[in-house]
C-alpha positions as CSV (number, residue, x, y, z in Angstrom):
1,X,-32.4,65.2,-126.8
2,X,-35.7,66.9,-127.1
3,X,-34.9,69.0,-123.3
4,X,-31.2,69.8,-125.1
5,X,-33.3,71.4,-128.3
6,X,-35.3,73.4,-126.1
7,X,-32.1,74.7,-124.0
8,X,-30.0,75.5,-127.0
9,X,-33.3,77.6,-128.1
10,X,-34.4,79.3,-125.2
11,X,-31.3,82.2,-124.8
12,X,-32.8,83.3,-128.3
13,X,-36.4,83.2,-127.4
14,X,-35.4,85.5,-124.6
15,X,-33.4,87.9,-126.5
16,X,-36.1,88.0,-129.1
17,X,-38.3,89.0,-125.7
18,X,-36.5,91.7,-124.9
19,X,-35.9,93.3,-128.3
20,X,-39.7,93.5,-128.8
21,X,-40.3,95.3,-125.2
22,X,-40.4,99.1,-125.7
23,X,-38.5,100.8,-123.8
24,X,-39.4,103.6,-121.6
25,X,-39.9,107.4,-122.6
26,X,-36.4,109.1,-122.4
27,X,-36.3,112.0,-119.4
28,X,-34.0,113.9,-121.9
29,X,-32.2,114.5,-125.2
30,X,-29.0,112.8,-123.9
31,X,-31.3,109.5,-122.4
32,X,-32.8,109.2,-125.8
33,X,-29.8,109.3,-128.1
34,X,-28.2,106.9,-125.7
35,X,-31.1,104.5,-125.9
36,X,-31.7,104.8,-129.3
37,X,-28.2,103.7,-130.0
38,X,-28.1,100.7,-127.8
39,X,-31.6,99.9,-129.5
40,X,-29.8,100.2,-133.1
41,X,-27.2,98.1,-132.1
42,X,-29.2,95.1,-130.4
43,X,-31.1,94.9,-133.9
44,X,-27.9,94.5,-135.3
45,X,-26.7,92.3,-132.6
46,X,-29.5,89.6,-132.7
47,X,-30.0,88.3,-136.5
48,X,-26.2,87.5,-136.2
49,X,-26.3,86.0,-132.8
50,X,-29.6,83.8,-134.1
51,X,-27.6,82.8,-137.5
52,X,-24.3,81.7,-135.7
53,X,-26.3,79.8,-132.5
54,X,-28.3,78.1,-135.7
55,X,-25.4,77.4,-137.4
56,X,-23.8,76.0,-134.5
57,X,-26.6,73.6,-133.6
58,X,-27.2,72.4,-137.0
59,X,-23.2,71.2,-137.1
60,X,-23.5,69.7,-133.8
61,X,-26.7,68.0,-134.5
62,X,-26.4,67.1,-138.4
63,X,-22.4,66.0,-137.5
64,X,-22.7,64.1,-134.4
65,X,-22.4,61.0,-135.3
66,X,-19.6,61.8,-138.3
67,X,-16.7,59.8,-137.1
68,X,-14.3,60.6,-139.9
69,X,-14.8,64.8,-140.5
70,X,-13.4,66.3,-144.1
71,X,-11.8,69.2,-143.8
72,X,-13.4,72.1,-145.9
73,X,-12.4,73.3,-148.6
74,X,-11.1,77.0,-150.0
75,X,-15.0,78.9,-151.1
76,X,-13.8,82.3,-151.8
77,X,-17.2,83.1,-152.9
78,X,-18.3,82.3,-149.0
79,X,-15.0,84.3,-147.7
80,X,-15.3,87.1,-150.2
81,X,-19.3,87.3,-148.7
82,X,-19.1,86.9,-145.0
83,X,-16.0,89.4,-145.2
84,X,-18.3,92.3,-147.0
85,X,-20.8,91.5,-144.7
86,X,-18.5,92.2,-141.5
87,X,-17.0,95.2,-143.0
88,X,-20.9,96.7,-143.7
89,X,-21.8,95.7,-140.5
90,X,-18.8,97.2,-138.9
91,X,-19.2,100.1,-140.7
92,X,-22.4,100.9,-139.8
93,X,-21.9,100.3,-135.4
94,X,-19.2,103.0,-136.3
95,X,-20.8,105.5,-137.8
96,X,-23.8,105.0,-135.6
97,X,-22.0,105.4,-132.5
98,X,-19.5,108.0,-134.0
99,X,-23.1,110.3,-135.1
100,X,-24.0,109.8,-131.1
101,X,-20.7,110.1,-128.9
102,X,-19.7,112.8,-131.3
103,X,-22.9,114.9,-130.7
104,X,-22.4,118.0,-127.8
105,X,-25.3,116.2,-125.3
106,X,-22.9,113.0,-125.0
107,X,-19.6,114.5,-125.4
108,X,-19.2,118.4,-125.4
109,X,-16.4,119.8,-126.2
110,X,-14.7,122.9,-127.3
111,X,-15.7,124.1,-130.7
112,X,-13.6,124.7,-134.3
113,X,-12.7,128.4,-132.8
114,X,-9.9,126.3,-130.5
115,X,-9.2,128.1,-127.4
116,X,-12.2,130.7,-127.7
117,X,-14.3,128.5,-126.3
118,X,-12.2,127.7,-123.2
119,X,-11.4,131.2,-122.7
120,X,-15.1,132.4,-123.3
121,X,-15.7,129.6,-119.9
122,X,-13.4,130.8,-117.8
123,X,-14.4,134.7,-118.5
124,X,-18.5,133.1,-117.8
125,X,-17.4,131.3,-114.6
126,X,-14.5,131.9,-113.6
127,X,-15.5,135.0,-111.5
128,X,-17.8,132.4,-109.7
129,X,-15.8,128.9,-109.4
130,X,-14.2,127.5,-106.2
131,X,-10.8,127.9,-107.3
132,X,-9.4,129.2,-110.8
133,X,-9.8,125.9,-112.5
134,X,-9.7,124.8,-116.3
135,X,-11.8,122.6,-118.3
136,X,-15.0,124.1,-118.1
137,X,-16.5,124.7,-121.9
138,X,-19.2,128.0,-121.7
139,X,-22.3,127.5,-124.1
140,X,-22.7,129.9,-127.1
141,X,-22.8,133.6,-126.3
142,X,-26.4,133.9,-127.5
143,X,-27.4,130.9,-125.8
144,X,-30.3,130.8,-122.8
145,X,-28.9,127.7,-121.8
146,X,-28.5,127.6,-117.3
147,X,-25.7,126.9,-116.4
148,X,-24.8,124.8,-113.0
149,X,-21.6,124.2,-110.9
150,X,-21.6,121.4,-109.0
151,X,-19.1,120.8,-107.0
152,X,-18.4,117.8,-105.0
153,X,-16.9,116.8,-101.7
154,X,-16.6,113.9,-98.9
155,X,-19.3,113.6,-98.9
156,X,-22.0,115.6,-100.2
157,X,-23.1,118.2,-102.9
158,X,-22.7,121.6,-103.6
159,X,-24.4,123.4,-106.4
160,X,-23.9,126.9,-107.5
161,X,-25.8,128.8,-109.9
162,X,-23.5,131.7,-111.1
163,X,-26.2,134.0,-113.0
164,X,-27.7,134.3,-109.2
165,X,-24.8,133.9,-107.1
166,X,-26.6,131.5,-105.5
167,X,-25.9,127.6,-103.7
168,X,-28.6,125.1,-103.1
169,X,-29.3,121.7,-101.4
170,X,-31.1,120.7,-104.5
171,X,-29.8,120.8,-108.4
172,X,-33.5,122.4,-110.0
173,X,-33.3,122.7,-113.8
174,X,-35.7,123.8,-116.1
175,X,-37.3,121.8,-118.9
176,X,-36.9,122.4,-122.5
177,X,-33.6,124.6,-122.0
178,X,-30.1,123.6,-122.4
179,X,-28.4,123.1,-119.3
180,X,-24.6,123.1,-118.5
181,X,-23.0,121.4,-115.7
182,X,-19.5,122.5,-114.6
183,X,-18.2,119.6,-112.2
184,X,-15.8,119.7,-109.8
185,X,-14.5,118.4,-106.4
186,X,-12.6,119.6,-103.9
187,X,-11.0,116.5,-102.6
188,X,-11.1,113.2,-103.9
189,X,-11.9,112.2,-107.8
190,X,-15.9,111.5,-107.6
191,X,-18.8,110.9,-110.1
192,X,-21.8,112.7,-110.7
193,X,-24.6,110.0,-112.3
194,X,-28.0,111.1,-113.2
195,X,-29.4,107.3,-114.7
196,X,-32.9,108.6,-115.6
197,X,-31.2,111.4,-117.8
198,X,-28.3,109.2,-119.2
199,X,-25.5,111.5,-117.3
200,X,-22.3,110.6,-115.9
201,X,-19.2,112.1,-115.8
202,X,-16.0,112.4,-113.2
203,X,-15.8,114.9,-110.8
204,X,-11.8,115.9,-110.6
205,X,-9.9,118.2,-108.4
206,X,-8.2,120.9,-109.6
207,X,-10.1,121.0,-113.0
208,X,-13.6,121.1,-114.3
209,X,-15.9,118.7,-116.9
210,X,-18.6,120.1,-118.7
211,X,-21.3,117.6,-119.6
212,X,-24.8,119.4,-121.5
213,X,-28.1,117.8,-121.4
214,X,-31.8,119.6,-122.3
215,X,-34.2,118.0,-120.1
216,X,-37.4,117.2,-121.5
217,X,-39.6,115.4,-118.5
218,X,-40.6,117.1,-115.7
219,X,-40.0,115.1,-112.2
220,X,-37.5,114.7,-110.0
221,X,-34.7,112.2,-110.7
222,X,-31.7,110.6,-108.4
223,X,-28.5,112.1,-108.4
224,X,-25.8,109.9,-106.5
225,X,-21.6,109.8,-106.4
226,X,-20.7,106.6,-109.0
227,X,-16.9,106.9,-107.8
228,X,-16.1,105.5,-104.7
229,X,-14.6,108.2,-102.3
230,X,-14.5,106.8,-98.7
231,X,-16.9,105.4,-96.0
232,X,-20.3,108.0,-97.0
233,X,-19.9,107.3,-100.4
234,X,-23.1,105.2,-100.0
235,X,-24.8,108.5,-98.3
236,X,-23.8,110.5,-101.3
237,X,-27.1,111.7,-102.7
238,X,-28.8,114.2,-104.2
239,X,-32.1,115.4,-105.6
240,X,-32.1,116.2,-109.0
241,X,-35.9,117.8,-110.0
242,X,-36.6,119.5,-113.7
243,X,-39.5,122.2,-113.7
244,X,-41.4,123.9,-115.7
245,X,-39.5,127.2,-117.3
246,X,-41.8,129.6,-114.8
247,X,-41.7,127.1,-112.2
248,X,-37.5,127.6,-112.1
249,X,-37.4,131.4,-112.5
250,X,-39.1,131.5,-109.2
251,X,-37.7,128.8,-107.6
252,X,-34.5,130.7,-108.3
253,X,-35.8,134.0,-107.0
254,X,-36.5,132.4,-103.8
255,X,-33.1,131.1,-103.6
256,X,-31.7,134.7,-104.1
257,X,-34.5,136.1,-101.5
258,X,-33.5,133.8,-98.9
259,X,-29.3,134.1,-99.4
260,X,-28.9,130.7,-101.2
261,X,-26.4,129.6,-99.3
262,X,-27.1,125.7,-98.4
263,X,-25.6,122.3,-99.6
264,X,-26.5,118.8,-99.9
265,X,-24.7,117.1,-96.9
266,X,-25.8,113.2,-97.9
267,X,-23.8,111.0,-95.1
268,X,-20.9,113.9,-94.6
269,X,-19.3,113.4,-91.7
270,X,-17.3,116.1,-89.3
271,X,-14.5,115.5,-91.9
272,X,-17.1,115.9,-94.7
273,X,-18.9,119.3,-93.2
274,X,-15.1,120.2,-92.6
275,X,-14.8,120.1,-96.3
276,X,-18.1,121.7,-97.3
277,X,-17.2,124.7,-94.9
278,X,-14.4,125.6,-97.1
279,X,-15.4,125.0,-100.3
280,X,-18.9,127.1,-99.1
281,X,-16.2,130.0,-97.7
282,X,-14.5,130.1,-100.7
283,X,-17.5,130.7,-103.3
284,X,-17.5,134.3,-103.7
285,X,-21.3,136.0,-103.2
286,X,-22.9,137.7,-106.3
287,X,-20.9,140.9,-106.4
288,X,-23.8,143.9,-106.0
């Protein structure tokens, strides 16, 4: 009986564990509110997983040997009580997660003005994007935010900086600043997934998603396809690194010195570099 005790126990021992472990520094404003939220949440989660697993062992323990059970009887104090209780706690997982997949660096999209913000995008980019695609949402007019086409194939990566007119291997970003990423693909539905900065979203043909993030780590981070998309799909990788402000500004003026004009391959195949031909063919260059 003593080993059962220590069984029923030990699930909440660990949990307890792993609430107390702090977790590690978020990479960027979207990694943060993410965390933050899962954190609010487990707080929540644990007292009332601890009261029903006690509750539970106490009836099985204090009732084991009760042959002839009464049922209970109607306690609308206790019903009244535990249904308050739900509807607070309910309440408050709502809001919390409303305040956080509501907020522009989890979920951006257009603002009050309705179509002015899709309309301000495609006049921003569309001069610049692979094909005359909708969906991509343009960051304030007075904003310094980057902003970053990515634009996906079988089975590699192909990032365009409009502003420059530029395409390059690696997706550079600079800390501190609000950064924009238009995704696309020109085949096959696939994923761009950033873990360390908390971003993921699909990349669809024949339309764009806009996720925004401000980076606030320095380093360089994995950026890999979480859709499958065919046999490289494993081979789908890219580098992801966030620099310094000055450190960006003349990493891009060395990708406009030396014609900008490479991609990240990853496992692409004759069919893959088929792809990544075109879609490189039909990025217009920076108009002089």
């Amino acid at each position: 009986m003593k080993r059962t005790r220590i069984g029923l126990f030990a699930p909440l021992v660990v949990a307890l564990l792993l609430a107390a472990v702090e977790p590690a520094m978020a990479q960027s404003v979207t990694e943060r509110m993410i965390s933050n939220l899962n954190t609010s949440l487990l707080y929540v989660a644990i007292p009332i997983t601890i009261l029903v697993e006690v509750i539970l062992i106490y009836t099985v323990i204090r009732f084991r040997n009760n042959d002839d059970p009464q049922p209970t009887r109607e306690n609308r104090r206790l019903e009244i009580t535990w249904t308050i209780t739900t509807a607070i706690i309910l309440l408050f997982v709502g809001l919390a997660s409303f305040a956080v997949l509501a907020n522009p660096y989890v979920s951006l999209v257009p603002d009050a003005s309705g179509g002015q913000a899709q309309a301000q995008a495609q006049q921003q980019v569309g001069a610049d994007v692979l094909i005359n695609q909708s969906g991509a949402t343009a960051p304030p007019p007075d904003s310094d935010a980057v902003e970053v086409e990515i634009i996906s194939y079988q089975w590699g990566w192909t990032f365009h900086y409009p502003e420059a007119g530029v395409n390059a291997s690696t997706l550079a970003v600079p800390n501190g600043t609000d950064t924009y990423f238009h995704i696309t693909s020109t085949d096959v539905i696939h994923a761009v997934h950033v873990p360390e900065l908390g971003l993921k979203q699909d990349a669809v043909p024949g339309e764009y998603n806009t996720i925004k993030t401000k980076p606030t780590e320095p380093g360089s981070y994995q950026l890999y396809c979480a859709e499958f998309c065919g046999s490289g799909h494993s081979g789908m990788l890219a580098n992801m690194t966030v620099m310094p402000q000055d450190d960006y500004q003349q990493w891009l003026g060395q990708q406009e010195a030396s014609g900008g004009n490479a991609s990240s391959g990853g496992n692409a195949s004759a069919g893959g570099n088929a792809s990544n031909s075109s879609a490189m063919s039909a990025i217009p260059a920076k108009p002089a």
